[in-house]
Structures are given as C-alpha cells and as structure tokens.
C-alpha positions as CSV (number, residue, x, y, z in Angstrom):
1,X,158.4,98.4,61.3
2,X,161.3,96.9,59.8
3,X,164.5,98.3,58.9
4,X,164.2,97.9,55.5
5,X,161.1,100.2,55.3
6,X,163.2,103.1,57.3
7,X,165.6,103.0,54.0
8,X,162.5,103.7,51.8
9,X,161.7,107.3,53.5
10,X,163.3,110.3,52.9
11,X,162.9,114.3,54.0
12,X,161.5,116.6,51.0
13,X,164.2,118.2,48.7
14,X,164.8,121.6,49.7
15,X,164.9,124.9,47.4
16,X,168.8,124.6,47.2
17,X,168.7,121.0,46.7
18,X,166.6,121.5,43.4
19,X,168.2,124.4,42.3
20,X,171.4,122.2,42.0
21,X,169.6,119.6,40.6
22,X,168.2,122.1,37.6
23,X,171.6,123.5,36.9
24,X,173.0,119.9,36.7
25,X,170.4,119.0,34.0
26,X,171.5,122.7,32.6
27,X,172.2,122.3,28.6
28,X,172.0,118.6,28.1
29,X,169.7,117.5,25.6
30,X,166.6,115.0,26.2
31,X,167.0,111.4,25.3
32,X,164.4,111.2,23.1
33,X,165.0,115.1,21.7
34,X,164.2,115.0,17.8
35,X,162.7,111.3,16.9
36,X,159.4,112.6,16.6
37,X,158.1,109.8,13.8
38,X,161.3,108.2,13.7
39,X,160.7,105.6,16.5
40,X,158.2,103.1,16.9
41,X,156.6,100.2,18.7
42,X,158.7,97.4,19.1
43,X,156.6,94.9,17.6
44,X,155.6,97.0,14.9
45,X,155.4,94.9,11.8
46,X,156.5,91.7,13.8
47,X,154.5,88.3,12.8
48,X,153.9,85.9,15.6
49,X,154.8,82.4,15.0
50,X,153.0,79.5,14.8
51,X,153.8,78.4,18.5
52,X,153.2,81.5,19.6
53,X,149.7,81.5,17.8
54,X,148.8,77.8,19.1
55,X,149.4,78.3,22.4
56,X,146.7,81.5,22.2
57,X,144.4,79.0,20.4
58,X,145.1,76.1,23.6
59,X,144.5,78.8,26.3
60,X,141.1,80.3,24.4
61,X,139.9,77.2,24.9
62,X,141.0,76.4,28.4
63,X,139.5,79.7,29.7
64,X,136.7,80.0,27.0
65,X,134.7,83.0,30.1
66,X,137.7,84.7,30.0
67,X,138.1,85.3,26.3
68,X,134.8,87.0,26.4
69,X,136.0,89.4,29.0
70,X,135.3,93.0,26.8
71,X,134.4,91.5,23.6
72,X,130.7,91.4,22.3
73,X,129.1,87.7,22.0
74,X,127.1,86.6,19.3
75,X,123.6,87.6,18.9
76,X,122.7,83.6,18.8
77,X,125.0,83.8,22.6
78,X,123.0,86.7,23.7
79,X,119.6,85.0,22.9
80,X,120.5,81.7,24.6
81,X,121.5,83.7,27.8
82,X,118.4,85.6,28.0
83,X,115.9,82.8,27.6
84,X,117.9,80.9,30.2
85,X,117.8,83.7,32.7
86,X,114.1,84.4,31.7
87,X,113.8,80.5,32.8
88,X,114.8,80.8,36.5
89,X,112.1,80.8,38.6
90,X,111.9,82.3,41.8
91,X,109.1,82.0,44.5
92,X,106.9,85.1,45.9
93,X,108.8,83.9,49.3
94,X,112.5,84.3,48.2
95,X,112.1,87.1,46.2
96,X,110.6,88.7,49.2
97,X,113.8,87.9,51.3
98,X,115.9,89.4,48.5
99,X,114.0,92.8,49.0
100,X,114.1,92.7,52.5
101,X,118.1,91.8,52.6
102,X,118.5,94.7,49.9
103,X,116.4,97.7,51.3
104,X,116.8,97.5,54.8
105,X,115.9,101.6,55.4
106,X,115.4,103.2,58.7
107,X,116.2,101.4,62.1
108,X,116.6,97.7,60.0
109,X,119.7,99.3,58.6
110,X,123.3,98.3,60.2
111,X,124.1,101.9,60.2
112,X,121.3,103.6,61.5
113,X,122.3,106.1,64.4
114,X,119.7,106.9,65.8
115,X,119.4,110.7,67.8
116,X,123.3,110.2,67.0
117,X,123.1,111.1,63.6
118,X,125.1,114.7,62.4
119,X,123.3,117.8,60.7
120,X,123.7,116.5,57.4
121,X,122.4,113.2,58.0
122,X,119.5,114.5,59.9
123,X,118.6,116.6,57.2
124,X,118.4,114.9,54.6
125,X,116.4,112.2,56.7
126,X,113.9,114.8,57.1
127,X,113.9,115.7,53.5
128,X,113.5,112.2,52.5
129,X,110.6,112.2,54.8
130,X,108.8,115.5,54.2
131,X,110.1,115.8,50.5
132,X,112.1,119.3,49.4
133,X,111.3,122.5,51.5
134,X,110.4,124.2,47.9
135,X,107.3,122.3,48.2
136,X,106.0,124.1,51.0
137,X,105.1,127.7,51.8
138,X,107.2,129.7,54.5
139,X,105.7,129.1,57.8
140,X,106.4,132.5,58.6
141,X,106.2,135.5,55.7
142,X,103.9,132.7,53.3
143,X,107.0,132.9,50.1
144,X,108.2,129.8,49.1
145,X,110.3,127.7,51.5
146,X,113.6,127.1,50.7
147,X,114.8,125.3,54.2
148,X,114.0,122.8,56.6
149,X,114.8,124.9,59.8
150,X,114.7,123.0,63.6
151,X,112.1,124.5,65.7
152,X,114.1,123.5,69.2
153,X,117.8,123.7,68.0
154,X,118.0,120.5,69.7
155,X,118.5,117.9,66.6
156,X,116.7,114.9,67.3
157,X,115.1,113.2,65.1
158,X,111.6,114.1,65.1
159,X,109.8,115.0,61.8
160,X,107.1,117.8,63.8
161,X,110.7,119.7,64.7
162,X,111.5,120.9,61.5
163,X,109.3,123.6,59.4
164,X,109.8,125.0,56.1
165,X,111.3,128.3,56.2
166,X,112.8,130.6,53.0
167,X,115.9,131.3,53.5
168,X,115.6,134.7,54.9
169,X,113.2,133.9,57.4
170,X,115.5,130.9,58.1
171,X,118.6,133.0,59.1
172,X,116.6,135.5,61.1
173,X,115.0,132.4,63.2
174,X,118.5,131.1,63.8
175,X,120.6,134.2,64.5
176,X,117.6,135.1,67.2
177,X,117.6,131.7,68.9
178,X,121.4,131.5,69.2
C-alpha cells in the first residue's frame, strides 16, 4: 500500500467530536435558506448556438448506434430489423450446440458439487427433482406434506433419501434422530 492511501483513512468521529461539531454549526443559517422558487437551472432559458448545434448534428452522424441509445426507432426501422433477423438461418446442428452451451444442468455444469453441496443446495435439487413436498401425502400421519425430510441425516445426494413429511411429523422425525 502506498503512502498516499494511508492519508485517505481516518478513525470514526467520536460523541464529543460531533457534539462540537453541532454546536459550531449552532445558529448559522443554511446557504440555500429561503430561495425556494427563486433559483434555477443554470441554463434555463439559454439558446445554444449555431456551433454548438452543428457539432451535435456532425457527431449524430458519426455515431448514428449511439443516438438511438434510449430513443424509440421508427416503425419502418423496426420492420426492417425484424425481417432481417427473421432472415438468419440457423442449422438443426448449431442451434443444438447453442442449447447444449446454454443449459448445461446437473454434472455438465462447471459448478456442480457433487455430495459437496450444502443443505440449501441439496434441497432444492431434490425439489427440482421430485417437485414441491405439498404434492405428496405425509409418509407418516397421511396429511399433506409440507417438507422434504432426509431419511439418514447423512445429506448425500440421493433422491430415495428424502420423504415427504408435514411439518409436524418433520420436526418430531428430526428431534428423535438427533
């Protein structure tokens, strides 16, 4: 770290500190105190020359993409686009490459974990693969499952390890097989 960077950090003010600060400030009046609708914009009412406007006119038509940054195009512009986007044409084979590259799910993924993978994650890979717990019946009392509950208490990630539970049912199955 430089010097200069030391120079840049400095300890909290402290209770006295801004105490004396607020008593400094004591009966002064605010710069802008009072000129409610008196002040306004700078430019306010301000023409802009004819230079000025020519060299807005020269740079629109430099950068004509970036003038059309947050305005709306033509409908005539928005026709032309669309037919020449309808026009590309893509083969069955790179289109299938694109889906591959863009839903790699499971083990194809980069981050896939494996057993490694926290509560959370687990769970909602089990709920992505059995669908919600409020689908299912309680294996237990027969109400309506509220829980995906870990038979073993061990985590890993097999689907036949987890059973629907309510949520009752749930906490007495845990708090006994603590």
């Amino acid at each position: 770290m430089s010097s200069l960077g030391k120079h840049w950090k400095r300890e909290p003010f402290t209770k006295t500190h801004l105490q004396r600060l607020s008593e400094s400030h004591m009966g002064q009046i605010a710069w802008n105190k009072g000129t409610k609708g008196i002040m306004k914009a700078w430019n306010k009412d301000k023409k802009l020359s004819k230079e000025h406007k020519k060299a807005l006119r020269e740079a629109k038509l430099k950068n004509p993409v970036r003038y059309w940054l947050n305005r709306k195009r033509p409908l005539k512009t928005r026709k032309k686009i669309s037919l020449s986007l309808k026009k590309l044409e893509r083969s069955d084979e790179l289109m299938k490459k694109i889906l591959e590259n863009l839903c790699r799910k499971g083990e194809k993924n980069h981050k896939w974990m494996g057993d490694n993978v926290g509560y959370l994650g687990l769970h909602s890979w089990v709920k992505r693969q059995k669908g919600k717990a409020s689908n299912y019946k309680c294996e237990h009392c027969g109400r309506q499952a509220g829980d995906w509950s870990n038979i073993d208490h061990n985590y890993y990630r097999d689907i036949n390890d987890f059973v629907a539970l309510c949520h009752s049912c749930h906490k007495k199955y845990d708090l006994a097989n603590l």
